[in-house]
C-alpha positions as a printed Julia matrix, in Angstrom:
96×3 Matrix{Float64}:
 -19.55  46.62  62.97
 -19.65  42.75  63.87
 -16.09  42.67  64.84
 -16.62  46.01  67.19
 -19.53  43.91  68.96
 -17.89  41.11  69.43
 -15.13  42.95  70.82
 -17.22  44.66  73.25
 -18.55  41.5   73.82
 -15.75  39.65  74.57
 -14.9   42.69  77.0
 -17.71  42.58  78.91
 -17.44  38.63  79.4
 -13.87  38.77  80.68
 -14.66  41.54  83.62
 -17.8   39.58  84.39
 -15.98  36.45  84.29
 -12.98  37.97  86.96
 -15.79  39.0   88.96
 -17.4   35.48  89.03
 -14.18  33.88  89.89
 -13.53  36.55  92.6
 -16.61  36.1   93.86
 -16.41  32.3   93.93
 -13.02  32.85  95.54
 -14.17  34.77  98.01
 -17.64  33.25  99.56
 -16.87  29.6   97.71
 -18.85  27.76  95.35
 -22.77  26.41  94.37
 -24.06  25.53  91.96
 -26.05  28.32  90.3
 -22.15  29.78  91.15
 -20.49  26.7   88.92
 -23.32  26.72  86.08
 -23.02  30.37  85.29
 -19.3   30.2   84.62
 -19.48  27.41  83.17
 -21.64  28.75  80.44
 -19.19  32.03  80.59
 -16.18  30.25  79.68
 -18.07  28.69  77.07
 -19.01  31.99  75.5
 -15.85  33.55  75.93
 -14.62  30.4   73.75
 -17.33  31.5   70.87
 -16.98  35.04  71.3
 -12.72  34.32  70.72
 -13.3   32.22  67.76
 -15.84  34.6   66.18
 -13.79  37.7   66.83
 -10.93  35.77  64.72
 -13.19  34.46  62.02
 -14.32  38.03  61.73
 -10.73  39.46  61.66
 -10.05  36.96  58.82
 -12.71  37.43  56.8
 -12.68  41.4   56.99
  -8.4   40.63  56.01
 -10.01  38.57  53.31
  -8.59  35.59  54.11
 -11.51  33.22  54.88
 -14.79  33.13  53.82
 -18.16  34.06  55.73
 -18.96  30.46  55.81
 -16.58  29.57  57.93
 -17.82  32.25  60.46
 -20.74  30.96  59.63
 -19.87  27.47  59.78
 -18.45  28.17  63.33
 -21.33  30.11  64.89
 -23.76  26.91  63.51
 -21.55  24.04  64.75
 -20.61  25.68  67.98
 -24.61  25.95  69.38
 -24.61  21.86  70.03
 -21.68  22.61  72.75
 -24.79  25.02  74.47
 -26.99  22.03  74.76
 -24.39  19.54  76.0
 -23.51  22.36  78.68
 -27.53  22.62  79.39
 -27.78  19.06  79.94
 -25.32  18.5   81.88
 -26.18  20.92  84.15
 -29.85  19.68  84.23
 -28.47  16.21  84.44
 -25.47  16.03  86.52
 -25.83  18.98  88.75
 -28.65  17.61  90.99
 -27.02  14.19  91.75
 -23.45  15.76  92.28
 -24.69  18.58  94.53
 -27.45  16.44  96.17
 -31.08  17.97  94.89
 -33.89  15.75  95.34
């Protein structure tokens, strides 16, 4: 059932992420623009990873910890994205 979420998952994140870059593409970029597929690629990074750890561990050949291990080591990569959009963003695109 996990792997058939993820899958969906991961489905839904690549048309959304087509549209995003068509849609950049097409009336250019800002920063709300930037942030949000930012954040989308790094999903569709977890999402890829977790689909595989899933694959192996249904195929027996890892253990859930690893899954697990990824899902927990993956959610510091979140906050680094978070602050550098709360910290670099405003200088770069000139917010007071």
């Amino acid at each position: 059932m996990q792997l058939v979420l993820v899958v969906a998952a991961l489905t839904v994140d690549a048309v959304l992420l087509t549209a995003m870059v068509a849609r950049i593409a097409q009336f250019g970029t800002s920063p709300n623009k930037l942030a949000a597929l930012g954040l989308n690629v790094l999903l569709l990074v977890h999402l890829l990873r977790a689909g595989w750890l899933t694959l192996q561990f249904l195929r027996r050949r890892c253990g859930f910890a690893a899954l697990e291990g990824w899902q927990t080591r993956y959610l510091p990569v979140y906050g680094v994205w978070a602050t550098l959009v709360v910290v670099v963003f405003p200088p770069v695109f000139g917010f007071a």
